[in-house]
Structures are given as C-alpha cells and as structure tokens.
C-alpha positions in Angstrom: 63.8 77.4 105.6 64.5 79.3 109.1 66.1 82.4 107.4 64.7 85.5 109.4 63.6 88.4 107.1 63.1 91.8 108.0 62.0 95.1 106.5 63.9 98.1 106.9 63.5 101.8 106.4 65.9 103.8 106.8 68.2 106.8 105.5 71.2 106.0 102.9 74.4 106.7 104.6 76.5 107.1 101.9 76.6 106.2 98.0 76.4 102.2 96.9 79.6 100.6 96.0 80.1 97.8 93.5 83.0 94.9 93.3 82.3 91.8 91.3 82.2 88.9 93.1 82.3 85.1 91.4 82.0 87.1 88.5 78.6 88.9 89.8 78.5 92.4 90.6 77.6 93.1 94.4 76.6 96.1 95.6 76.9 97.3 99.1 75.9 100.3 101.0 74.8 101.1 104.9 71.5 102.2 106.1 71.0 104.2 109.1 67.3 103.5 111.1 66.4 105.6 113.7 62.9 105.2 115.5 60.6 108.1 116.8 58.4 107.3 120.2 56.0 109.7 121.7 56.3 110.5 124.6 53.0 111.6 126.7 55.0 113.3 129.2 56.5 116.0 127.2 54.2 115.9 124.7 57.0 115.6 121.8 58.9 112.8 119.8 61.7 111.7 120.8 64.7 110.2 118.6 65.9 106.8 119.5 69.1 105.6 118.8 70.5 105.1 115.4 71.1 101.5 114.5 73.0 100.9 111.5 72.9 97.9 108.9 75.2 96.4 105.8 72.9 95.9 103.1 73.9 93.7 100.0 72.4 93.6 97.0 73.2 91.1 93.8 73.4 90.8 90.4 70.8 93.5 88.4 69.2 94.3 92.1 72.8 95.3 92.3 72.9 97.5 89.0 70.1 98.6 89.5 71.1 100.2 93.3 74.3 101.4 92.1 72.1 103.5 89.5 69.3 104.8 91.6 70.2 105.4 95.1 72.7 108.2 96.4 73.7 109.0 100.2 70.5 110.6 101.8 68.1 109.0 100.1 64.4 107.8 101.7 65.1 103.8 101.5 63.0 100.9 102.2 64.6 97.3 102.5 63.6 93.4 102.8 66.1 90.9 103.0 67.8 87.9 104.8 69.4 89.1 108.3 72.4 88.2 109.5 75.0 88.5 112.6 78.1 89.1 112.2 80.1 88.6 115.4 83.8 89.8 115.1 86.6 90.9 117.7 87.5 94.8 117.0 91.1 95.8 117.0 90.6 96.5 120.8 90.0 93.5 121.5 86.4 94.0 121.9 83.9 90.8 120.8 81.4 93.2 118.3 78.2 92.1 116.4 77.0 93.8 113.1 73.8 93.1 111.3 73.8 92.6 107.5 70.7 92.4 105.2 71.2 90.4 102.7 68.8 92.7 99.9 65.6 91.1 98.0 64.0 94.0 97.3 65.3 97.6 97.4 63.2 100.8 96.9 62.7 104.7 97.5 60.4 105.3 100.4 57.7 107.2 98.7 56.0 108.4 101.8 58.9 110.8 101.5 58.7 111.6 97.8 58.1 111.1 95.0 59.6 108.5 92.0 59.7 107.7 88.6 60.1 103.9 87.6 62.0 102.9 84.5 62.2 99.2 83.9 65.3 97.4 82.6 65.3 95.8 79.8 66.9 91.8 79.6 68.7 89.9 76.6 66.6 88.1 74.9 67.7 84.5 74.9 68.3 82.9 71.6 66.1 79.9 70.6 67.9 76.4 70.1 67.4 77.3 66.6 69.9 80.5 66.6 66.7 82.5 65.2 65.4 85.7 67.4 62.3 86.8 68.3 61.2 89.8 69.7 57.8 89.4 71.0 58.3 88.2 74.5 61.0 91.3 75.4 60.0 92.9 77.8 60.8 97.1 76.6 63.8 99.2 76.7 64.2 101.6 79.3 61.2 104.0 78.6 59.1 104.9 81.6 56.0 103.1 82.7 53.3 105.3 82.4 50.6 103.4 83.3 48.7 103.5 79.9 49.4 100.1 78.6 46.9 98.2 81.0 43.8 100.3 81.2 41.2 97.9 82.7 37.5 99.0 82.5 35.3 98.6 86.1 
C-alpha cells in the first residue's frame, strides 16, 4: 500500500455536513492549519499562511463528527491524503488537498473533553436467540472506574 497519511491539527472552519452516499452517511467539513515559527530576529511568532483541507469522514466516524464537532473547534486529524487537481471557472489549473478521515478528535491541548462511547446492535446469533453479554454499553460516559489495575 503507497497511500500517504498525514496528521493534521487544525481549527474547524465551519459545522460538518452529512449526505448519504451508497447508502452510507458521509460527513464532510474543512479544516484550516496555520503554522507558528519563531523568529530570532524579532523575538516573536509569526503566523504562517493558512492552508486549508476537505476532510471526509464515513459511516459512524461520520455520525459521530456530525455530533461532536462545531465550527471553531480544536481538531486533530489522520487520514489518507489526496490531490485534487481541477480547472477553476477562470480557467485556472487548481489543486486541493482532501483527507480522507480515520480518526477524528478534539485537540485536548486546547481543552478539555468528555468521551461517551456509542453503543452497536448486537448481532443476532444464527439461532435468532440474543445475548447481551458481549454489548459493548449504551451511551453513559467512561469514567474510568471499570479497569482499576493494582501496581
């Protein structure tokens, strides 16, 4: 496989949007990435320019965007990059950069978060009976409780 991956962190630059796609939902939003340098001669940082990037997510990563992030928000992306070369409606030959998302998160070294995992369906045995004990919780906050491991 000679897919390049990258990790991002960045700034949401506006609310994630869903469609359904092949019957998946897809969600898609843009993340702005601006470096900081130091510079020795003025003794300050200095802004670099902003680069901009199409993220995609799929499926639950999808759901799960569309519920957590909103435009301003402290992100932090890995994912599949890709080009996108296209001609502009001046004419002009333009490429954009896409991530296609495998993980998506809040950048805690700006704040703080609060995890609450998703729950699955189950799926039935062959036998059409159910059982419950591999289901992973409803949506109740991990608190960190349930593996205490002595030292």
């Amino acid at each position: 496989m000679n897919e390049t991956h990258v990790t991002l962190q960045g700034w949401l630059g506006g609310d994630v949007t869903v469609r359904e796609a092949g019957g998946v939902p897809v969600a898609t939003f843009r993340v702005a990435c601006t470096p900081r340098r130091y510079q020795r001669k003025t003794d300050e940082w200095v802004d670099g320019d902003t680069q901009w990037y199409t993220i995609t997510a799929w499926r639950g990563l999808a759901e799960n965007c569309a519920a957590s992030l909103r435009r301003g928000d402290p992100v932090a992306v890995h994912g599949r990059l890709n080009a996108q070369v296209w001609t502009n409606s001046a004419g002009i030959e333009v490429t954009s950069f896409e991530v296609d998302a495998l993980l998506v998160g809040h950048d805690l070294n700006r704040g703080v978060g609060r995890f609450t995992r998703t729950s699955r369906p189950a799926a039935e045995p062959a036998d059409g009976t159910t059982d419950d004990s591999d289901a992973v919780g409803g949506a109740e906050p991990h608190t960190g409780e349930e593996a205490v491991v002595a030292a």
